[in-house]
PDB file of N, CA, C and O in Angstrom:
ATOM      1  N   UNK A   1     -53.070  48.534  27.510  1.00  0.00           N
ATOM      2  CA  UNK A   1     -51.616  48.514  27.601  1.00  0.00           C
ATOM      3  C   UNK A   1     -51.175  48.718  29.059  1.00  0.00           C
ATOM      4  O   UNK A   1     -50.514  47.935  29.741  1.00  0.00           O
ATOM      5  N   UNK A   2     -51.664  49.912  29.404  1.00  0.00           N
ATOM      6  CA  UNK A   2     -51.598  49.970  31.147  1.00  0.00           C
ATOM      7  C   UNK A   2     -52.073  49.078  31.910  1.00  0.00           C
ATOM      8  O   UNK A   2     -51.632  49.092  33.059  1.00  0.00           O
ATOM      9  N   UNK A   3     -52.947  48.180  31.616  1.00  0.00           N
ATOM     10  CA  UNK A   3     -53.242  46.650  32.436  1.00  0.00           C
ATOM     11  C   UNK A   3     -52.094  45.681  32.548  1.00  0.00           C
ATOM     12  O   UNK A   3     -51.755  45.229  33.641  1.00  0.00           O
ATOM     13  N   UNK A   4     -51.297  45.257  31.043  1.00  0.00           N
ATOM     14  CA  UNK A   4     -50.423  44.514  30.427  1.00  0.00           C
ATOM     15  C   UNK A   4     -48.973  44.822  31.277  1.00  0.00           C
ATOM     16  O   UNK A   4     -48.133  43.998  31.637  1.00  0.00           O
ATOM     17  N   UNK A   5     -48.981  46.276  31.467  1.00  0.00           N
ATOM     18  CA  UNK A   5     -47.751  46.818  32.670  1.00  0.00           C
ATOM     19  C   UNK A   5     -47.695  46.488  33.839  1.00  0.00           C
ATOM     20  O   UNK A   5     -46.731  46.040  34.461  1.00  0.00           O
ATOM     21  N   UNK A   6     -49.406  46.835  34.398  1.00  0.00           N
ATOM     22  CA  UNK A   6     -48.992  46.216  35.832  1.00  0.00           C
ATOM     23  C   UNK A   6     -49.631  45.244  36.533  1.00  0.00           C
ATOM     24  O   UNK A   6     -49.937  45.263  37.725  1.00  0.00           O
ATOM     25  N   UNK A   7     -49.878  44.116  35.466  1.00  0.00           N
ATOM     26  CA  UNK A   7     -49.968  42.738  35.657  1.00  0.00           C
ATOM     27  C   UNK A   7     -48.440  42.165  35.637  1.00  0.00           C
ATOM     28  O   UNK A   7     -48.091  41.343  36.484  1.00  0.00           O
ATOM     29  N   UNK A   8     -47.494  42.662  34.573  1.00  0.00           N
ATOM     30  CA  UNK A   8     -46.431  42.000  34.354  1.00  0.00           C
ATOM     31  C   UNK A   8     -45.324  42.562  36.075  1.00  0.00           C
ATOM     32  O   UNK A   8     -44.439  42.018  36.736  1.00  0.00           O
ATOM     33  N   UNK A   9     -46.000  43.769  36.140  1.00  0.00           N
ATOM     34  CA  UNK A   9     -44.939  44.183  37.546  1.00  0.00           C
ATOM     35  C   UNK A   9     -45.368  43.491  38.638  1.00  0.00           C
ATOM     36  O   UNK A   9     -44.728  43.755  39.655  1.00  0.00           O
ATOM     37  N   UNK A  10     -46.334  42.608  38.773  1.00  0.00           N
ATOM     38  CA  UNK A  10     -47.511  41.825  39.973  1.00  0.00           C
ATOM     39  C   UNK A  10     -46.859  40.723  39.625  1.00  0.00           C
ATOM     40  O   UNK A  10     -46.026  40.403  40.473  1.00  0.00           O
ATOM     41  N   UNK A  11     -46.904  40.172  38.907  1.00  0.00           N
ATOM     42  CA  UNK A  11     -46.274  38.975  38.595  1.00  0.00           C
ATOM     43  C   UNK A  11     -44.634  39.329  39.129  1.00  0.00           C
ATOM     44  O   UNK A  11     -44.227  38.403  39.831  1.00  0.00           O
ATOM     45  N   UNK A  12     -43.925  40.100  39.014  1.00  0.00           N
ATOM     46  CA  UNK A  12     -42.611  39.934  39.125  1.00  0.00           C
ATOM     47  C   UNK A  12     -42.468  40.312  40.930  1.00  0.00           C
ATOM     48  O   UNK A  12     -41.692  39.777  41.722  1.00  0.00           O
ATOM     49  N   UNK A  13     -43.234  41.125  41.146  1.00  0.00           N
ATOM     50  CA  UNK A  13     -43.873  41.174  42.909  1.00  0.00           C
ATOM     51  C   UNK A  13     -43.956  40.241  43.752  1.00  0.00           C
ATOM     52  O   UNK A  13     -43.667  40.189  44.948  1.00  0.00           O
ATOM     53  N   UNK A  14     -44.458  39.360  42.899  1.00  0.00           N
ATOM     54  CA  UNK A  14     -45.438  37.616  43.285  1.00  0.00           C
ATOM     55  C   UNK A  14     -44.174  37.043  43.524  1.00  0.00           C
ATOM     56  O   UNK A  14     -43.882  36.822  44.699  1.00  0.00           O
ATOM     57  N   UNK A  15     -43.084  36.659  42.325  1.00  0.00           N
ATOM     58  CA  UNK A  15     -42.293  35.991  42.228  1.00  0.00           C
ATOM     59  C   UNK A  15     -40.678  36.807  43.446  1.00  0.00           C
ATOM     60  O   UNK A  15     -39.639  36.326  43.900  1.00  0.00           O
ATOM     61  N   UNK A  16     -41.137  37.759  43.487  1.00  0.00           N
ATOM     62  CA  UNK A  16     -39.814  38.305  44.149  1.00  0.00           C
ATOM     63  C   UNK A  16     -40.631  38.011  45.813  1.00  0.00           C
ATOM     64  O   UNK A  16     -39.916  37.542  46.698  1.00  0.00           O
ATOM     65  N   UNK A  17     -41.655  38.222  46.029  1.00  0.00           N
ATOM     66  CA  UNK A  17     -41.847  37.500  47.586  1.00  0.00           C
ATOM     67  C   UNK A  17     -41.705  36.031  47.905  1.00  0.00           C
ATOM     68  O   UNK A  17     -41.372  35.524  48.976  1.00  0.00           O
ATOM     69  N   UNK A  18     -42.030  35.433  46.736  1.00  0.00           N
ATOM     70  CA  UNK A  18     -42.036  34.115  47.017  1.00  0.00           C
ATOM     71  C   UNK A  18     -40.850  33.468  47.420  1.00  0.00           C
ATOM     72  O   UNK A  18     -40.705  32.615  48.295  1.00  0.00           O
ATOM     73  N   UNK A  19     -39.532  34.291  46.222  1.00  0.00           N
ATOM     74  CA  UNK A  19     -38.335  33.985  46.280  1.00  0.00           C
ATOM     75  C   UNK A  19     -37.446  34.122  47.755  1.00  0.00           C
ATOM     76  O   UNK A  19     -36.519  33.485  48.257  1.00  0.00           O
ATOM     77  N   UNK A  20     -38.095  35.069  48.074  1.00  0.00           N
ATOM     78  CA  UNK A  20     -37.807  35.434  49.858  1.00  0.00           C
ATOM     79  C   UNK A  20     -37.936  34.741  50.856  1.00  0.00           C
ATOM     80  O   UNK A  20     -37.069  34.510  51.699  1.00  0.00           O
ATOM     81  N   UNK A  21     -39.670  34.138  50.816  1.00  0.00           N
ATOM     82  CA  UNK A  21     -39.908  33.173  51.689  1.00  0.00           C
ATOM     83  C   UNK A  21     -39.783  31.799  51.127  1.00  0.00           C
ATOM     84  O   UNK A  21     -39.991  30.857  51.892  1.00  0.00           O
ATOM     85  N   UNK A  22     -39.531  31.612  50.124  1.00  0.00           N
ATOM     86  CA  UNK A  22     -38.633  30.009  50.175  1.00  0.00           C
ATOM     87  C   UNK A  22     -37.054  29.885  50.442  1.00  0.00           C
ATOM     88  O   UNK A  22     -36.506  28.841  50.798  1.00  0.00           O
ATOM     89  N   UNK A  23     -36.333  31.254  50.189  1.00  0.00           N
ATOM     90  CA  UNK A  23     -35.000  31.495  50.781  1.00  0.00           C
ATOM     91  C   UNK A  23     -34.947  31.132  52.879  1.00  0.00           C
ATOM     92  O   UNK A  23     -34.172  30.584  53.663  1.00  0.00           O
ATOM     93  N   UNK A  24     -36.013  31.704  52.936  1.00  0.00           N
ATOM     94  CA  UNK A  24     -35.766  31.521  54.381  1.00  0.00           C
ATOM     95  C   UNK A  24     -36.674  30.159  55.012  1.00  0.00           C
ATOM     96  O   UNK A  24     -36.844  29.902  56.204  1.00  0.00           O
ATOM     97  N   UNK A  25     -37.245  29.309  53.696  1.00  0.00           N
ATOM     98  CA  UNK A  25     -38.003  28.355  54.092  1.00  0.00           C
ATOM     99  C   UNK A  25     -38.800  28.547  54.695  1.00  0.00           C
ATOM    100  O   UNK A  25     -38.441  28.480  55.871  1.00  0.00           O
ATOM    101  N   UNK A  26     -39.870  28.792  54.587  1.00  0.00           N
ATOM    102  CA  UNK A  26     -41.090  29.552  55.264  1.00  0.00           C
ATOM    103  C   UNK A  26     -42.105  29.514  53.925  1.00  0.00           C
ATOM    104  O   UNK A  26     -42.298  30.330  53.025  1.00  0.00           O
ATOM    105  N   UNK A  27     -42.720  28.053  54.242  1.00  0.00           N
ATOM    106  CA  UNK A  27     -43.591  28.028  52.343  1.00  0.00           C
ATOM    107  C   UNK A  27     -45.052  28.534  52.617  1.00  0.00           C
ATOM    108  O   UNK A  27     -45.597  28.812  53.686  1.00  0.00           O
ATOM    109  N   UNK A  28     -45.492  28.566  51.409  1.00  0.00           N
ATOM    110  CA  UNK A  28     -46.726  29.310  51.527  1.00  0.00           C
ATOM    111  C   UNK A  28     -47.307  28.646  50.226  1.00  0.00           C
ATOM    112  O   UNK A  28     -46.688  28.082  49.323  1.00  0.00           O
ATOM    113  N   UNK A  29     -48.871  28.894  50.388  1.00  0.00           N
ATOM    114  CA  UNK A  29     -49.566  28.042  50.045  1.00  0.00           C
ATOM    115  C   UNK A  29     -50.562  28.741  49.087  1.00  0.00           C
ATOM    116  O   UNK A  29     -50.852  29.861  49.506  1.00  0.00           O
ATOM    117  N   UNK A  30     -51.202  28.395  47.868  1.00  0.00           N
ATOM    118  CA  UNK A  30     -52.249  28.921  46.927  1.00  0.00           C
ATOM    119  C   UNK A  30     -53.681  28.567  47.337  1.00  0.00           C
ATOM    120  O   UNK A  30     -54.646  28.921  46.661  1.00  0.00           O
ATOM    121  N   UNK A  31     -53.826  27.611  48.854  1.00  0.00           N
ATOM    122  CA  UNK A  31     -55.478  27.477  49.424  1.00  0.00           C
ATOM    123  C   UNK A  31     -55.060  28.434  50.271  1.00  0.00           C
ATOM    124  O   UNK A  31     -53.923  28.736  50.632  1.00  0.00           O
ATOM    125  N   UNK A  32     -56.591  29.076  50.671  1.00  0.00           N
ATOM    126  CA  UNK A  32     -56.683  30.152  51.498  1.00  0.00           C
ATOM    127  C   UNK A  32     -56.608  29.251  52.908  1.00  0.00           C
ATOM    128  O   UNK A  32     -57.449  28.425  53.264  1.00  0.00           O
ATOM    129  N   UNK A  33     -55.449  29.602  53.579  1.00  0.00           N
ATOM    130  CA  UNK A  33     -55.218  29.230  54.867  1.00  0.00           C
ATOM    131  C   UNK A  33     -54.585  30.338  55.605  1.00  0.00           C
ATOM    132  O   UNK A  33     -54.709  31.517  55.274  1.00  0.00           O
ATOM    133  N   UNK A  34     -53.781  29.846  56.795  1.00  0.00           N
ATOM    134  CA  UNK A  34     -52.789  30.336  57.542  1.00  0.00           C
ATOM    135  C   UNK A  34     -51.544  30.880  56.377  1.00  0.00           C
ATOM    136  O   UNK A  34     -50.926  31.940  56.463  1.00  0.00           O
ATOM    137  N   UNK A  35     -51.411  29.977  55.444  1.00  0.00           N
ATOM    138  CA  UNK A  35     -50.278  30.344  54.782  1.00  0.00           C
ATOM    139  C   UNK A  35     -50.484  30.719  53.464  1.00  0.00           C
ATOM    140  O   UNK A  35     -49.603  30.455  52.645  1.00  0.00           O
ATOM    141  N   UNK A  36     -51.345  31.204  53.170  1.00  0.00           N
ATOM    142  CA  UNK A  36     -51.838  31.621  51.729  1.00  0.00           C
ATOM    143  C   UNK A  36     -51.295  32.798  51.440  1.00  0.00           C
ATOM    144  O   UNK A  36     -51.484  33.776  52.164  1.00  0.00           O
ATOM    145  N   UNK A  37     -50.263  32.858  49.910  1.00  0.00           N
ATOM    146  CA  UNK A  37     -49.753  33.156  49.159  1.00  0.00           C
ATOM    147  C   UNK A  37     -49.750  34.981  49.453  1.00  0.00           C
ATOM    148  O   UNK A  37     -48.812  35.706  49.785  1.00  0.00           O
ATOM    149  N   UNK A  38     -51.115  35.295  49.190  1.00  0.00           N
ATOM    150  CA  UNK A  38     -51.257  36.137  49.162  1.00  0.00           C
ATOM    151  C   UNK A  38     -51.745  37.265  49.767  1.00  0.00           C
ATOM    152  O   UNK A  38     -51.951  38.396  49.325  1.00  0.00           O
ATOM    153  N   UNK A  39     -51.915  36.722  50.974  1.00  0.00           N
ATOM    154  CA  UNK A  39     -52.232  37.319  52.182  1.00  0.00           C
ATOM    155  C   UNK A  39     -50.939  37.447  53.056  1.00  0.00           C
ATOM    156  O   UNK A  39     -50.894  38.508  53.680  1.00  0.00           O
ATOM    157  N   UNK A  40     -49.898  36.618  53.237  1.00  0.00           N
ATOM    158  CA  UNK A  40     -48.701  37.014  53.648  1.00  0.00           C
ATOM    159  C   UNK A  40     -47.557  37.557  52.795  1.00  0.00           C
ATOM    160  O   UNK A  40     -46.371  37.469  53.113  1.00  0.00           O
ATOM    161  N   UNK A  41     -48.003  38.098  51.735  1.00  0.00           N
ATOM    162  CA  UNK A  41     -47.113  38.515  50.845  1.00  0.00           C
ATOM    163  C   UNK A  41     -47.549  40.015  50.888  1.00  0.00           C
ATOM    164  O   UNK A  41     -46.714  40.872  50.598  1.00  0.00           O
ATOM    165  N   UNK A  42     -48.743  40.348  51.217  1.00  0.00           N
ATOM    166  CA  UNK A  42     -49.793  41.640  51.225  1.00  0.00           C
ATOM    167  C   UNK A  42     -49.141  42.257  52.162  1.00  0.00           C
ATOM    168  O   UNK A  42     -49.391  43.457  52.276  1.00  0.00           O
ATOM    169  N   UNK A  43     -48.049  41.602  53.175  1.00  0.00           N
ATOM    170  CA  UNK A  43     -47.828  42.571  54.634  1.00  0.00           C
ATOM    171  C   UNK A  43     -46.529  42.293  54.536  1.00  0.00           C
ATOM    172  O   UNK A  43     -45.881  42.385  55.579  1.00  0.00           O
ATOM    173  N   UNK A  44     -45.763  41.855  53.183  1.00  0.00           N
ATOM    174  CA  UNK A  44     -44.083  42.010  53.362  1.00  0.00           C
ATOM    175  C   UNK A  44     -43.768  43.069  52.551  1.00  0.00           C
ATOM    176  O   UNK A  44     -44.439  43.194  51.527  1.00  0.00           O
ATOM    177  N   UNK A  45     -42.662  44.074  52.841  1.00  0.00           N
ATOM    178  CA  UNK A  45     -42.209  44.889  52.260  1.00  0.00           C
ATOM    179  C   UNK A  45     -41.967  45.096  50.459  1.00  0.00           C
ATOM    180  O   UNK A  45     -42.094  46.004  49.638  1.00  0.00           O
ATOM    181  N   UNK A  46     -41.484  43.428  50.473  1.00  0.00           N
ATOM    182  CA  UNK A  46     -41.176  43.219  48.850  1.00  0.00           C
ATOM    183  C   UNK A  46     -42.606  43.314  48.052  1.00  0.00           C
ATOM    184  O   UNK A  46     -42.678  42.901  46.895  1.00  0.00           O
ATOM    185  N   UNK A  47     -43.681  43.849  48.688  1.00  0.00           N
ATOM    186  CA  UNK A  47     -45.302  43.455  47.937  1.00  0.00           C
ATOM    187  C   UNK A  47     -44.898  45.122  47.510  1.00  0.00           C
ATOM    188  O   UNK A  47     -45.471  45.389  46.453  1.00  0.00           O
ATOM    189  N   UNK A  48     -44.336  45.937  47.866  1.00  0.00           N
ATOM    190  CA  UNK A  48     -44.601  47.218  47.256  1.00  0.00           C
ATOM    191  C   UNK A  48     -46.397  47.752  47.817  1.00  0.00           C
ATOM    192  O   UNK A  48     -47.183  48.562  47.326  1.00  0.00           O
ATOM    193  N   UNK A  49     -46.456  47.167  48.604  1.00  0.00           N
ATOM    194  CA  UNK A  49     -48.103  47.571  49.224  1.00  0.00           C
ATOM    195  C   UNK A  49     -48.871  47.458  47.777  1.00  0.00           C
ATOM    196  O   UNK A  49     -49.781  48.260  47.569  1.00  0.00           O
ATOM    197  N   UNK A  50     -48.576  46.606  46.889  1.00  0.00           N
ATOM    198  CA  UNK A  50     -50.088  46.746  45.940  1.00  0.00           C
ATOM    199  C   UNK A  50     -51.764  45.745  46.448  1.00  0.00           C
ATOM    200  O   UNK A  50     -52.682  45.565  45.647  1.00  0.00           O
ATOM    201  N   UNK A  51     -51.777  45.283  47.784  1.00  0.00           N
ATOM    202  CA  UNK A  51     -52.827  44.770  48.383  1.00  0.00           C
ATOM    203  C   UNK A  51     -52.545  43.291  47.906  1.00  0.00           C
ATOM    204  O   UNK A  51     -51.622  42.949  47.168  1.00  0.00           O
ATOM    205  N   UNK A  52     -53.431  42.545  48.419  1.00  0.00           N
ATOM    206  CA  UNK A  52     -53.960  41.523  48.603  1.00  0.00           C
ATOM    207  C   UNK A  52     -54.207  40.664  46.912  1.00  0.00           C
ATOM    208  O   UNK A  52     -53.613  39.853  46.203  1.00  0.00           O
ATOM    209  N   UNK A  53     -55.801  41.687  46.897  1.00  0.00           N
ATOM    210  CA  UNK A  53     -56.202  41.195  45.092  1.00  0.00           C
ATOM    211  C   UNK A  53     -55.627  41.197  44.033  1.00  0.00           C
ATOM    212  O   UNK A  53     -55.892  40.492  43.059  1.00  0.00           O
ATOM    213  N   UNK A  54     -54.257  42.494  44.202  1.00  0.00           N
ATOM    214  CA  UNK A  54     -53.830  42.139  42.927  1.00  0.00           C
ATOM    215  C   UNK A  54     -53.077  40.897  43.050  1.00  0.00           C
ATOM    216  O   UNK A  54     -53.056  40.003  42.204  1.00  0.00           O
ATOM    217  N   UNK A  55     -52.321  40.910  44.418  1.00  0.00           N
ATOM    218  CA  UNK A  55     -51.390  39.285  44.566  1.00  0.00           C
ATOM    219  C   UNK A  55     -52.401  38.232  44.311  1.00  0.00           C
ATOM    220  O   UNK A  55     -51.811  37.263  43.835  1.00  0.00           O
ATOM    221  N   UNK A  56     -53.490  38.039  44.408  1.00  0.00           N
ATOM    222  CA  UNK A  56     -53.987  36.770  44.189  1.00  0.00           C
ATOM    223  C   UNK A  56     -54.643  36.791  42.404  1.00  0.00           C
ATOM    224  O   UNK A  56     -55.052  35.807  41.787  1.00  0.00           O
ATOM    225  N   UNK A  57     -54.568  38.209  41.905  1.00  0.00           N
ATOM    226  CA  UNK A  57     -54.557  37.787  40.217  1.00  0.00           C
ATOM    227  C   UNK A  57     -53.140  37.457  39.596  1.00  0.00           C
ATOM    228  O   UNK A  57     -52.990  36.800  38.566  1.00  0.00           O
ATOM    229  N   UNK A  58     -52.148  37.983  40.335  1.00  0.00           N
ATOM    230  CA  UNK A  58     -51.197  37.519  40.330  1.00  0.00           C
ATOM    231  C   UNK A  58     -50.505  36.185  40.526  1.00  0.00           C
ATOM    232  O   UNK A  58     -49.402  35.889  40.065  1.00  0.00           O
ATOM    233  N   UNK A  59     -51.088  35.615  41.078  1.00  0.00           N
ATOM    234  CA  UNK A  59     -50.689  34.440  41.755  1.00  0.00           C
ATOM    235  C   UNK A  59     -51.774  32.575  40.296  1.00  0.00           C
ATOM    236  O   UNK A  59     -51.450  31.496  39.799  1.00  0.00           O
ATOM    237  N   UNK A  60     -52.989  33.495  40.376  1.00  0.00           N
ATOM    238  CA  UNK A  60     -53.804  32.867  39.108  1.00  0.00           C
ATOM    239  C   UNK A  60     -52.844  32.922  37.846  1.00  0.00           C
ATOM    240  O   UNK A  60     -52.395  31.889  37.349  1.00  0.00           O
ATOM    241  N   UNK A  61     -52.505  34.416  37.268  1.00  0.00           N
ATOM    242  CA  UNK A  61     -52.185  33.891  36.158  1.00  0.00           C
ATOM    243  C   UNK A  61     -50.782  33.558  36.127  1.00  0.00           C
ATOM    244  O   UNK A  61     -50.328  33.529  34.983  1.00  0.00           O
ATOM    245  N   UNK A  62     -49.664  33.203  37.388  1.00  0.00           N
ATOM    246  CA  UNK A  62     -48.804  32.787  36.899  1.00  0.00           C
ATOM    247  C   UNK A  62     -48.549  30.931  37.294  1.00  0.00           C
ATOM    248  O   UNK A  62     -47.508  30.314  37.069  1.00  0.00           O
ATOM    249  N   UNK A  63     -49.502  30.502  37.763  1.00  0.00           N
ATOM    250  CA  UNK A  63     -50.081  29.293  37.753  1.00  0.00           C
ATOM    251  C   UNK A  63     -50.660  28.737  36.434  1.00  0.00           C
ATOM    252  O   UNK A  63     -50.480  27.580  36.051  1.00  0.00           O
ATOM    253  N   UNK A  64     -51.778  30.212  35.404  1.00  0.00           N
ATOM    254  CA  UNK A  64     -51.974  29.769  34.142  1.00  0.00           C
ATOM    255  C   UNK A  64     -50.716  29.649  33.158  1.00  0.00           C
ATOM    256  O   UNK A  64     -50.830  28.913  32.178  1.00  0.00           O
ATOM    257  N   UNK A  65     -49.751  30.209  33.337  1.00  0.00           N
ATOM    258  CA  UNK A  65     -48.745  30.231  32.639  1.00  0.00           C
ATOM    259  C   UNK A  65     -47.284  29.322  32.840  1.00  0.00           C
ATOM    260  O   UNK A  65     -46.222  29.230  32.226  1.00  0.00           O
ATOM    261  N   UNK A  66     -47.976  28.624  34.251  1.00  0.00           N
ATOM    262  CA  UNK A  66     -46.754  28.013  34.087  1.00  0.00           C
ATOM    263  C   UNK A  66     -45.774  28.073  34.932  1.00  0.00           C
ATOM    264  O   UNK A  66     -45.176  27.043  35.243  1.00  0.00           O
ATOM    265  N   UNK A  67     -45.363  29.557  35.565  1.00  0.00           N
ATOM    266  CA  UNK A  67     -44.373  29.995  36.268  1.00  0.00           C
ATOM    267  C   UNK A  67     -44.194  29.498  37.586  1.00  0.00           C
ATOM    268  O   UNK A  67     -43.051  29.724  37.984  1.00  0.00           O
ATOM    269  N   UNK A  68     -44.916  28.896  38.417  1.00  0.00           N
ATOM    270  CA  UNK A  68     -45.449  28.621  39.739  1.00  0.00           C
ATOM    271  C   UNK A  68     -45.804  27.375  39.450  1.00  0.00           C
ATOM    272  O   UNK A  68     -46.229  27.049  38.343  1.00  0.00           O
ATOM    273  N   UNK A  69     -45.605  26.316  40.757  1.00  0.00           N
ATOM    274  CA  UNK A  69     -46.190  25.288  40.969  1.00  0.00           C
ATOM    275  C   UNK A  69     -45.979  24.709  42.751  1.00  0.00           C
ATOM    276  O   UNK A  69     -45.271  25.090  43.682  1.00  0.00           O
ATOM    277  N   UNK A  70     -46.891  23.738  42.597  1.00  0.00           N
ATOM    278  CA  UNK A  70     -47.125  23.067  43.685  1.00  0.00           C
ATOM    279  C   UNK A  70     -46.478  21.925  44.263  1.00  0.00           C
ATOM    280  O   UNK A  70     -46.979  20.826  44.027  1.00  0.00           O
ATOM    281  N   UNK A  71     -45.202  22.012  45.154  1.00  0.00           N
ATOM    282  CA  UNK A  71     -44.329  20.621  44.807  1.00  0.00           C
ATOM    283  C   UNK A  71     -43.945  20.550  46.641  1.00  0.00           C
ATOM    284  O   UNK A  71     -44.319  21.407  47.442  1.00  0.00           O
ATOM    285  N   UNK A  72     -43.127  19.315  46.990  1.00  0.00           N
ATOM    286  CA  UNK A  72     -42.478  19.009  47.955  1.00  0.00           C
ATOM    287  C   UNK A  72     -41.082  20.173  48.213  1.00  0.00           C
ATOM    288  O   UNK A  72     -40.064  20.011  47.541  1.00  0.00           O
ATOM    289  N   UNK A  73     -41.161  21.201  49.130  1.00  0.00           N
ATOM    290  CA  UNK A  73     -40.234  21.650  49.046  1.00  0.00           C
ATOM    291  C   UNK A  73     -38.681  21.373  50.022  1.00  0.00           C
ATOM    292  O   UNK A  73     -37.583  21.551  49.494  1.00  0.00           O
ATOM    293  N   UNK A  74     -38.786  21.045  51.084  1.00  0.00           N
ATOM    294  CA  UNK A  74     -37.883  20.336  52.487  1.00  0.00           C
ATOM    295  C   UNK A  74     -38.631  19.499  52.871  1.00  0.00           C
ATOM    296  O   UNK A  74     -39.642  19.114  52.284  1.00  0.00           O
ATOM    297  N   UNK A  75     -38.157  19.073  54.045  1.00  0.00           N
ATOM    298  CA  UNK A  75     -38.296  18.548  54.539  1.00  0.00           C
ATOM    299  C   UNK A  75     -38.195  19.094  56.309  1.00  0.00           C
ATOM    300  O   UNK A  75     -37.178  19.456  56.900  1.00  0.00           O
ATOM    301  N   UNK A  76     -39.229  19.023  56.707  1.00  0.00           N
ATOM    302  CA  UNK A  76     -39.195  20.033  58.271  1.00  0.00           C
ATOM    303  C   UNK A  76     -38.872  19.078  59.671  1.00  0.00           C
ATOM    304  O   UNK A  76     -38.853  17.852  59.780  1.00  0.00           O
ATOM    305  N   UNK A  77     -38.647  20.056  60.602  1.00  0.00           N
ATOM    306  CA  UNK A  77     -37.873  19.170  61.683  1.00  0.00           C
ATOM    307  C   UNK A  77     -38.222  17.724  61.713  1.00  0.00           C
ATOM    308  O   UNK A  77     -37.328  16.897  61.895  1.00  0.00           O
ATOM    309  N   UNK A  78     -39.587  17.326  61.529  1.00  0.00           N
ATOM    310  CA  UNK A  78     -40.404  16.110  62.004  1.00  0.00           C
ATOM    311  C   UNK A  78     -39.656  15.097  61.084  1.00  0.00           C
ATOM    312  O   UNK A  78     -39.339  13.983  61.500  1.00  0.00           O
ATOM    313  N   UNK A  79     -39.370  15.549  59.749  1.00  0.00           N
ATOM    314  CA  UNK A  79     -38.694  14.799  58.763  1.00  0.00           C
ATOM    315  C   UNK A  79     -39.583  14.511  57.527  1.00  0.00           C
ATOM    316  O   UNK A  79     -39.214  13.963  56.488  1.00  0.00           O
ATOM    317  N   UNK A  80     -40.902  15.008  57.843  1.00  0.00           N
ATOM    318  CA  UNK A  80     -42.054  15.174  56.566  1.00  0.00           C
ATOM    319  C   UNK A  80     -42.025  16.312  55.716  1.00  0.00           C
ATOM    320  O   UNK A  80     -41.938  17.501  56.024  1.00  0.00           O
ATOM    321  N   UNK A  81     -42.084  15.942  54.951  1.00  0.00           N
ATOM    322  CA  UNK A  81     -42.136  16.611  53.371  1.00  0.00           C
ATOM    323  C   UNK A  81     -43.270  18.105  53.606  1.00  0.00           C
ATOM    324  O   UNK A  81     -44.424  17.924  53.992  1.00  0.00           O
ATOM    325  N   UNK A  82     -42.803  19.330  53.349  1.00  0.00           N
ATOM    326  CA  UNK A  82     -43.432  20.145  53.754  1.00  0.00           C
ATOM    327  C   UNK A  82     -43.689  20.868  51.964  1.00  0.00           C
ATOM    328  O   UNK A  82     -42.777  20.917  51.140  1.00  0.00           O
ATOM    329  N   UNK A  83     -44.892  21.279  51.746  1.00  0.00           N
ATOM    330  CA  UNK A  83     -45.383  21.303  50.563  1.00  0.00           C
ATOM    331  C   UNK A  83     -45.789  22.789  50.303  1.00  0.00           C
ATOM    332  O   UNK A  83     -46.628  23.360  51.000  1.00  0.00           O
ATOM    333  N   UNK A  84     -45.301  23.235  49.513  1.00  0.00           N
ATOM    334  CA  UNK A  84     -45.947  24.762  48.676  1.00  0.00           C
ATOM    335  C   UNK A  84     -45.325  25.248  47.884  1.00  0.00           C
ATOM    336  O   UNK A  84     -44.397  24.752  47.245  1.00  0.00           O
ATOM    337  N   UNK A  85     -45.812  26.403  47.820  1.00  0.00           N
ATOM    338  CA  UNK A  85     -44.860  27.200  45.837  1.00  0.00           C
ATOM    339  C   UNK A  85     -44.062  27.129  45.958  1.00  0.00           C
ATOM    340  O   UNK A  85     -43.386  27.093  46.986  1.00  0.00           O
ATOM    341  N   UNK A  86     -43.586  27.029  43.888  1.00  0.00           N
ATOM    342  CA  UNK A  86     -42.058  27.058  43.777  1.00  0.00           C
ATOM    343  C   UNK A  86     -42.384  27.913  42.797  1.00  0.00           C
ATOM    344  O   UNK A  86     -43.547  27.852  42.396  1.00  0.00           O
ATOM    345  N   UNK A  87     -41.308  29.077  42.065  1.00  0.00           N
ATOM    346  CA  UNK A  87     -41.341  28.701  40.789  1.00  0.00           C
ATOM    347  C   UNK A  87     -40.257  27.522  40.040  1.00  0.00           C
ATOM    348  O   UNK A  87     -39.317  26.767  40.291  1.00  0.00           O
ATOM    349  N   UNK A  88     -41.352  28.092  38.704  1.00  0.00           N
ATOM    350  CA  UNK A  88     -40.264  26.609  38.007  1.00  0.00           C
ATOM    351  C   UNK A  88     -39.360  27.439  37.193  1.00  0.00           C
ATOM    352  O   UNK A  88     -39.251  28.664  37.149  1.00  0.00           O
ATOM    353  N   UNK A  89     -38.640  26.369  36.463  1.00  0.00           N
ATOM    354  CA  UNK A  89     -37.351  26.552  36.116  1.00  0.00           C
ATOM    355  C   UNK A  89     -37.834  26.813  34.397  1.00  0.00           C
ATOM    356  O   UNK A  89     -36.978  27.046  33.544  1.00  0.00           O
TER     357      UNK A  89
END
């Protein structure tokens, strides 16, 4: 039951950073790069410091479920289609 709690608060963690950095356009990405999900979410305030691993089980199961996806989000100075998480609707 205590797993079920704070998976569901990781998930809402996940989704409240993400919501931040697509507000300020600044996308981020589910391959481990420069911009991966969960490594720049690990050092923003809205992570509540729960680390790294839980954001990236976080980040798995709300991809298994649906909540998250991978789409065209702007379009950046150059005028190319700049690509990473959303959630969905």
């Amino acid at each position: 039951m205590r797993e079920t709690i704070q998976a569901a608060g990781d998930n809402q963690i996940f989704l409240t950073c993400l919501r931040e950095r697509n507000r300020q356009q600044r996308a981020v990405s589910e391959k481990v790069s420069s911009t991966y999900a969960p490594k720049i979410f690990a050092a923003m305030p809205e992570s509540k410091k729960i680390g790294k691993a839980r954001l990236e089980k976080a980040l798995d199961r709300l991809f298994r479920i649906g909540k998250i996806e991978r789409v065209k989000l702007w379009k950046g100075e150059d005028r190319k289609w700049i690509y990473g998480l959303r959630e969905t609707d």
